[in-house]
VMD Tcl script that builds the backbone (N, CA, C; Angstrom):
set m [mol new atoms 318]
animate dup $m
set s [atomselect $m all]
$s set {name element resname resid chain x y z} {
  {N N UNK 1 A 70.797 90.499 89.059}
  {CA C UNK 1 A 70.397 90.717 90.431}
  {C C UNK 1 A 71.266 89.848 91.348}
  {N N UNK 2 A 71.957 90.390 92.466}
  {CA C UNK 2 A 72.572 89.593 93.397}
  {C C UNK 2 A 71.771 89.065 94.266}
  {N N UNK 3 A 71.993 87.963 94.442}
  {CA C UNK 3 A 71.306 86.863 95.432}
  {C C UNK 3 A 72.073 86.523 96.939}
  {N N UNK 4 A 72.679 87.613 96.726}
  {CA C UNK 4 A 73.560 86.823 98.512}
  {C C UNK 4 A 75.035 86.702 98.168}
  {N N UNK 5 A 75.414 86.277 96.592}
  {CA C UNK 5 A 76.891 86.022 96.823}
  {C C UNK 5 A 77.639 86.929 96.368}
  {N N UNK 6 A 78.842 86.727 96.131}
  {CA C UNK 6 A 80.229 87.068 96.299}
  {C C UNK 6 A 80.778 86.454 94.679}
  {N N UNK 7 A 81.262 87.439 94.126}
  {CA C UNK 7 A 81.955 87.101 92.787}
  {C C UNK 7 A 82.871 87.780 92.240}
  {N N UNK 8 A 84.459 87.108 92.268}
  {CA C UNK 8 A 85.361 87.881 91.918}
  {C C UNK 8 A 85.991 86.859 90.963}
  {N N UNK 9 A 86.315 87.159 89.603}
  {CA C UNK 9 A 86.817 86.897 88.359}
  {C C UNK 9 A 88.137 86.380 88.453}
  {N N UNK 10 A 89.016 87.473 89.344}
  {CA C UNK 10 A 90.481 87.274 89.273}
  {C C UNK 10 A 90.877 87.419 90.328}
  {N N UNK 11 A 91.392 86.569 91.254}
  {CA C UNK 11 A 91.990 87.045 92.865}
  {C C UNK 11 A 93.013 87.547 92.486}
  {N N UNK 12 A 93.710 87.508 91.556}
  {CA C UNK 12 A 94.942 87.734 91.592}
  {C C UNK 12 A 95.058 89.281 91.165}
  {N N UNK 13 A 94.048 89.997 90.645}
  {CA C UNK 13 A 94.183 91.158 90.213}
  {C C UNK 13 A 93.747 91.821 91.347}
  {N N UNK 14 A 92.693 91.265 92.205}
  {CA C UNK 14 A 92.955 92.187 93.756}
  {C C UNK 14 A 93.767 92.702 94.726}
  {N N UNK 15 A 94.617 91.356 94.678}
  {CA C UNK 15 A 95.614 91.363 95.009}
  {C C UNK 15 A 96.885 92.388 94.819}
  {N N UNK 16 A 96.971 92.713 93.381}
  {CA C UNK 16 A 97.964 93.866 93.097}
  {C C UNK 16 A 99.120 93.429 93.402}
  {N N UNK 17 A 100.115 94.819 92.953}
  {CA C UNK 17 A 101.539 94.494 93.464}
  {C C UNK 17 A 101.462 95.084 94.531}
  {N N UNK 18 A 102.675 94.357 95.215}
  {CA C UNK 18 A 103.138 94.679 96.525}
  {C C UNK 18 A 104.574 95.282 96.276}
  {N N UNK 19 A 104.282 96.340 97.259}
  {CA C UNK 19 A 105.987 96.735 97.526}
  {C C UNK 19 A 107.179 95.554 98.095}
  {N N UNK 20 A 107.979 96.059 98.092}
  {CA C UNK 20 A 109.023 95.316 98.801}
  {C C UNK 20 A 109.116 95.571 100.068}
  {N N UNK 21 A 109.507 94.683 100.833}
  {CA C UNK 21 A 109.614 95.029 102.616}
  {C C UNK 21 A 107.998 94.887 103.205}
  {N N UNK 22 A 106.716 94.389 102.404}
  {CA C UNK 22 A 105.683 94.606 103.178}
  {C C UNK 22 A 104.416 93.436 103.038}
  {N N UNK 23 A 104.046 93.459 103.567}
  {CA C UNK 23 A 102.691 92.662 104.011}
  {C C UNK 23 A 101.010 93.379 103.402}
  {N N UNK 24 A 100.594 93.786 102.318}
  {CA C UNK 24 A 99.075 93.908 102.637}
  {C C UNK 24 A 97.705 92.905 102.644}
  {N N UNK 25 A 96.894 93.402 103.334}
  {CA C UNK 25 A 96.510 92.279 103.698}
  {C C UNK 25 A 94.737 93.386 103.282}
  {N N UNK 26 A 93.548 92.856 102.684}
  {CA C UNK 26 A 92.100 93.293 102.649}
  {C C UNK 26 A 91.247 92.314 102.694}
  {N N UNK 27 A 90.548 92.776 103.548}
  {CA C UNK 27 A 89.187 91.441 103.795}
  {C C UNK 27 A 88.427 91.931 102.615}
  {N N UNK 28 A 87.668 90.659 101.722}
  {CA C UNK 28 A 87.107 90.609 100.426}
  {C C UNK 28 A 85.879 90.102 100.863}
  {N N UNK 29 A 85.777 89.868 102.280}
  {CA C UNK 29 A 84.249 89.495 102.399}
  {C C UNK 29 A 84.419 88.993 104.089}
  {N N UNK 30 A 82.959 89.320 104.437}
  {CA C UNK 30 A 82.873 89.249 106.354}
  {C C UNK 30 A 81.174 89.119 106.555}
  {N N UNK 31 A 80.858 88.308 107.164}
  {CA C UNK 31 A 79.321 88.197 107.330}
  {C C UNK 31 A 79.617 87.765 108.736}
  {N N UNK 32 A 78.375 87.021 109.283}
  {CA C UNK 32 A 78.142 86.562 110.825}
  {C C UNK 32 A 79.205 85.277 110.727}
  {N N UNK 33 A 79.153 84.243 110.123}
  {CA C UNK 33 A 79.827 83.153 109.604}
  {C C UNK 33 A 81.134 82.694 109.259}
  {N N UNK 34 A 81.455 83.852 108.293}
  {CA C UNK 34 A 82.947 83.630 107.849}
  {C C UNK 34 A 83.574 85.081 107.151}
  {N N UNK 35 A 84.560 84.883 107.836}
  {CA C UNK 35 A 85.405 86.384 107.174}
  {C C UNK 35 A 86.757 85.653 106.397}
  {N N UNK 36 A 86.696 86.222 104.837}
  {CA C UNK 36 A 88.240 85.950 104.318}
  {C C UNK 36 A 88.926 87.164 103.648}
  {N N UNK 37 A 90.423 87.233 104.133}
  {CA C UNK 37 A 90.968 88.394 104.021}
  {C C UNK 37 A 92.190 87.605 103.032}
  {N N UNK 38 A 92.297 88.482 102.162}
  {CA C UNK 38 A 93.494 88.376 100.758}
  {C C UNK 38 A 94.943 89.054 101.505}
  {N N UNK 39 A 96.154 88.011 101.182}
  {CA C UNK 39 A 97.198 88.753 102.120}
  {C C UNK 39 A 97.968 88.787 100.583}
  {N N UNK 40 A 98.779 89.781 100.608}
  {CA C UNK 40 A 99.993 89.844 100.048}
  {C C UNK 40 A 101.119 90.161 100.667}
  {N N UNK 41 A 102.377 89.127 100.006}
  {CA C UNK 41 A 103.717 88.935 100.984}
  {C C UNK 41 A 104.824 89.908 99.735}
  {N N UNK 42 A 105.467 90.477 99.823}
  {CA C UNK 42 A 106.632 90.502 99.417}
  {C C UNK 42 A 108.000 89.488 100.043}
  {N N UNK 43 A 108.636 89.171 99.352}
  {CA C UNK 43 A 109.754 87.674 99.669}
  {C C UNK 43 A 109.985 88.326 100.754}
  {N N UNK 44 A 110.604 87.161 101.730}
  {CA C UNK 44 A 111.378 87.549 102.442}
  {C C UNK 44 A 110.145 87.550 103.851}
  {N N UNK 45 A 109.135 88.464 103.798}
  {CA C UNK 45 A 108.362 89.011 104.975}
  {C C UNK 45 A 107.662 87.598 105.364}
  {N N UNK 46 A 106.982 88.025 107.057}
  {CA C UNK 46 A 106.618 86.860 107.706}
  {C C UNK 46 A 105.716 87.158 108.793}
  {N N UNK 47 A 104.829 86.559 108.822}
  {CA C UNK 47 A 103.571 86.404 109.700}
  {C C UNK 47 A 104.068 85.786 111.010}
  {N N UNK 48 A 104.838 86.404 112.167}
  {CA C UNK 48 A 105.370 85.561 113.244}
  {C C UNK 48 A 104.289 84.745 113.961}
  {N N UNK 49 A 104.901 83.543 114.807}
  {CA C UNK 49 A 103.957 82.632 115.305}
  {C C UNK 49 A 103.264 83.790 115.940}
  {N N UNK 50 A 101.390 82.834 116.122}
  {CA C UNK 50 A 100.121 83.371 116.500}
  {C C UNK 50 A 99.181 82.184 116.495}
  {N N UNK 51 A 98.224 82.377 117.329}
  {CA C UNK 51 A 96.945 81.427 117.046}
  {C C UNK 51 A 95.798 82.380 116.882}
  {N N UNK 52 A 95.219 81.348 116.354}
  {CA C UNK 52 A 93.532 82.131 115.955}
  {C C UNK 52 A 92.511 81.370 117.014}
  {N N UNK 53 A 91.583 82.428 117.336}
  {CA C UNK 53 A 90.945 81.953 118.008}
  {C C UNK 53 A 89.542 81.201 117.781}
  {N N UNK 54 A 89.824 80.866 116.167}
  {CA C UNK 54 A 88.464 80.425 115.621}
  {C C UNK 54 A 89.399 79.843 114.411}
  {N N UNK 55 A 88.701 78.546 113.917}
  {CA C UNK 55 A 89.032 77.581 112.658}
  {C C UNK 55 A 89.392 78.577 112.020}
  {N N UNK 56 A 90.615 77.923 110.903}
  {CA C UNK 56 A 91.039 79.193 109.668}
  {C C UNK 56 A 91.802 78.124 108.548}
  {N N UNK 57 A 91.341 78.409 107.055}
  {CA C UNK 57 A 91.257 77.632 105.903}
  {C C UNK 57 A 93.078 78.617 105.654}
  {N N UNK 58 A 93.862 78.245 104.928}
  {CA C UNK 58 A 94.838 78.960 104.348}
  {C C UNK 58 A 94.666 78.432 102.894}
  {N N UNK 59 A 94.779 79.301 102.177}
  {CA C UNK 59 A 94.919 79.142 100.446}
  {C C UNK 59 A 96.115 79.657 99.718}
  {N N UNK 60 A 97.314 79.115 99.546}
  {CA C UNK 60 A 98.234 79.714 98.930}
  {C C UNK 60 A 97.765 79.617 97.514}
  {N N UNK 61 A 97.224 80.992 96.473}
  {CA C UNK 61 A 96.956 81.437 95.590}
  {C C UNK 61 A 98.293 81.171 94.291}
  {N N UNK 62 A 99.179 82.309 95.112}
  {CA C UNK 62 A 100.343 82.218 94.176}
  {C C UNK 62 A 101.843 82.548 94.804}
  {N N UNK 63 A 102.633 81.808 94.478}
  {CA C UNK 63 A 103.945 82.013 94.902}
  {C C UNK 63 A 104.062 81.043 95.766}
  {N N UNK 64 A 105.369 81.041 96.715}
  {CA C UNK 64 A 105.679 79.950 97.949}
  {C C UNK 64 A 105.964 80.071 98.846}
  {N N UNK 65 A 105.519 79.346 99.974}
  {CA C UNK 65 A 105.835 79.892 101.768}
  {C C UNK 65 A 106.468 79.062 102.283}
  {N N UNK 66 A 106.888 78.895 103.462}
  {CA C UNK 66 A 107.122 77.838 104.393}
  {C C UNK 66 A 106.377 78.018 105.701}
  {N N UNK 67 A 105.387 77.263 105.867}
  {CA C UNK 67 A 103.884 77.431 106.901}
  {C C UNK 67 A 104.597 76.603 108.027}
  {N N UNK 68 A 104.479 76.594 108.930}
  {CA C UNK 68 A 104.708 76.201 110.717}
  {C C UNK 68 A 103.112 75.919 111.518}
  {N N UNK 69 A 103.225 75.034 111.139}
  {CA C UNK 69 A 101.845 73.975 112.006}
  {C C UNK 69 A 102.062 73.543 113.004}
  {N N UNK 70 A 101.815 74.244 114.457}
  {CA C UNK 70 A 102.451 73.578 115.600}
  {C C UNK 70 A 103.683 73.329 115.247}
  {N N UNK 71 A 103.938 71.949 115.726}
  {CA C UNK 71 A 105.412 71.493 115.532}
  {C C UNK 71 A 105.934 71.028 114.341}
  {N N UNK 72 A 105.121 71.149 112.930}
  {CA C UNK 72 A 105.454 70.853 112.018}
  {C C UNK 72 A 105.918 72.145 110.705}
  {N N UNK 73 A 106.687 71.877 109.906}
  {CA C UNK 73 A 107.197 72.854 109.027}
  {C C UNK 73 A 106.494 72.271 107.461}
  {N N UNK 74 A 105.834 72.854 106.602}
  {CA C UNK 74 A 105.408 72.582 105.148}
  {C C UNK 74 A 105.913 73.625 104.390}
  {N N UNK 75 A 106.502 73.002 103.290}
  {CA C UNK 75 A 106.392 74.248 102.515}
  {C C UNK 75 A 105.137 73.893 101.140}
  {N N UNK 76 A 104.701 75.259 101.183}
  {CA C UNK 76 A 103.570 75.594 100.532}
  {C C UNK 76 A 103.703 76.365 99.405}
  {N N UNK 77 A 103.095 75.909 98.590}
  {CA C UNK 77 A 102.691 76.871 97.201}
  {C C UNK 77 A 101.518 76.591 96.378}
  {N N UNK 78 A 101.698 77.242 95.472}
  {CA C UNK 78 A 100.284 77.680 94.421}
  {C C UNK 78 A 99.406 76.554 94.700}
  {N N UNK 79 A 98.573 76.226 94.998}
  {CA C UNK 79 A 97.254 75.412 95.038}
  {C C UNK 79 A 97.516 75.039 96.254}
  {N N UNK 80 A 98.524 74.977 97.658}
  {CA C UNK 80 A 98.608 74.238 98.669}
  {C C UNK 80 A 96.896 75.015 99.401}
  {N N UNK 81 A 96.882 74.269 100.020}
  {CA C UNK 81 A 95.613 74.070 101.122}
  {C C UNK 81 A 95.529 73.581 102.370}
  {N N UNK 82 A 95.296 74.014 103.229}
  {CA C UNK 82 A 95.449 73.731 104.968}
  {C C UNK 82 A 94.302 74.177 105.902}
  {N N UNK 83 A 93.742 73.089 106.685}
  {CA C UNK 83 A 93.189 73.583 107.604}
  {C C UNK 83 A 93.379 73.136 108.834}
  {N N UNK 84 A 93.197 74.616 110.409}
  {CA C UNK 84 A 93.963 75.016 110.669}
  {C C UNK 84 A 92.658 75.102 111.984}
  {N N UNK 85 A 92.560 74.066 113.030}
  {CA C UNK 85 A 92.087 74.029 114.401}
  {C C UNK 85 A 92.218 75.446 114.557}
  {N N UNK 86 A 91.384 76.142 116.088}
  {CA C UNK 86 A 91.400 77.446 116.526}
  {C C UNK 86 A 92.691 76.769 117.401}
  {N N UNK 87 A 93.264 77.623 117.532}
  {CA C UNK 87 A 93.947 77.428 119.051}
  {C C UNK 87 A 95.759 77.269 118.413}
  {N N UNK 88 A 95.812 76.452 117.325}
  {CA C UNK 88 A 96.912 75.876 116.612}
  {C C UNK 88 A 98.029 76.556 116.015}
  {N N UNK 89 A 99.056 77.039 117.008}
  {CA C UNK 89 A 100.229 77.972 116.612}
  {C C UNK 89 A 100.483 78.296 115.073}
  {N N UNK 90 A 100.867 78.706 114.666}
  {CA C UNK 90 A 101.127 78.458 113.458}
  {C C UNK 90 A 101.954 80.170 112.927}
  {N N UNK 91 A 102.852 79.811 111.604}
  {CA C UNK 91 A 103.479 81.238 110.743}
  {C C UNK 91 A 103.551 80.868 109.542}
  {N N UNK 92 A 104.034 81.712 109.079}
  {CA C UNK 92 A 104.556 81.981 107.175}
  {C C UNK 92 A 104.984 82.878 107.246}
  {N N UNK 93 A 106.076 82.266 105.988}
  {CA C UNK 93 A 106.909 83.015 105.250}
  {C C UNK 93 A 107.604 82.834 104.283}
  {N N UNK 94 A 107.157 83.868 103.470}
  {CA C UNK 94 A 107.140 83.982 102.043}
  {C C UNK 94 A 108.643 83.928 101.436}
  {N N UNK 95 A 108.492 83.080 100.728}
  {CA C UNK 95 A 110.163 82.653 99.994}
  {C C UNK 95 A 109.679 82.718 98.672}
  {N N UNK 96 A 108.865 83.314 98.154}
  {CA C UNK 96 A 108.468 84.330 97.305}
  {C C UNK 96 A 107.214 84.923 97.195}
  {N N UNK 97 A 107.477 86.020 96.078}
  {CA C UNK 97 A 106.028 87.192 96.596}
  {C C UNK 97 A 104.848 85.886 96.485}
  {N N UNK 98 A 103.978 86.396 97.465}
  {CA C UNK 98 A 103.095 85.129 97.819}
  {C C UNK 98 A 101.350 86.489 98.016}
  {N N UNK 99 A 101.017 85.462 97.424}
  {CA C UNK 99 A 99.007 85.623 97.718}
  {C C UNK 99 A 98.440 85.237 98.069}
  {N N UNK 100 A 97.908 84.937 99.459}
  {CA C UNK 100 A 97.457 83.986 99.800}
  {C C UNK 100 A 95.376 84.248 100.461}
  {N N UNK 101 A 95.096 83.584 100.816}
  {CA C UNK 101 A 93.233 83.534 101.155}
  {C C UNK 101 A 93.543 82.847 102.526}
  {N N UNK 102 A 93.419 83.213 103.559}
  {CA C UNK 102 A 92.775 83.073 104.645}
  {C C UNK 102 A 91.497 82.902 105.450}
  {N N UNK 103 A 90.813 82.125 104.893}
  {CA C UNK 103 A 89.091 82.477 105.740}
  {C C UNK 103 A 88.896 82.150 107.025}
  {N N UNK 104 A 88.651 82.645 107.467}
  {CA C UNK 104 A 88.156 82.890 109.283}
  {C C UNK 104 A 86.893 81.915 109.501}
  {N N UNK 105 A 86.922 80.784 110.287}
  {CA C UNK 105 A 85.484 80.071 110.674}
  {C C UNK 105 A 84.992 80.463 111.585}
  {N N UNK 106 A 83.540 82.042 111.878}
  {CA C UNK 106 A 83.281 82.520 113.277}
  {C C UNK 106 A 82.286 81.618 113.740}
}
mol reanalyze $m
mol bondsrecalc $m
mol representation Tube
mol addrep $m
């Protein structure tokens, strides 16, 4: 019997392959609270600067990015973790196929 949560075995098999040249991206879960959407990068592609207008967790799953924090540059991979003020410029881009978790703080 489900009680309220959310249970997925393998992110990485949600995830799937990605083509080349593209970005997909599926929300895996959205309530009043918090929405997190699974992105997949093929190399190369890039999330141009943007802000969010609400707190946002980044989870690089698998592969490696180079993330833009305001005025700062990280590069990120498999287990990196960031969190990410509303308001706070920020991009990625994938310098390899990359999976990443995004959760939305509403």
């Amino acid at each position: 019997m489900n009680q309220g949560y959310v249970y997925i075995q393998d992110i990485l098999k949600e995830a799937g392959e990605v083509r080349e040249n593209s970005i997909v991206s599926r929300t895996i879960y959205n309530d009043e609270r918090v929405k997190v959407v699974l992105f997949s990068f093929s190399k190369g592609q890039e999330l141009s600067e943007h802000r969010s207008p609400m707190p946002a967790i980044v989870h690089i799953v698998k592969g490696e990015a180079t993330l833009t924090l305001g005025k700062d540059t990280k590069d990120a991979k498999e287990g990196s973790w960031v969190y990410m003020p509303s308001g706070l410029p920020h991009s990625i881009e994938a310098k390899s196929q990359l999976v990443m978790l995004l959760t939305l703080i509403k």
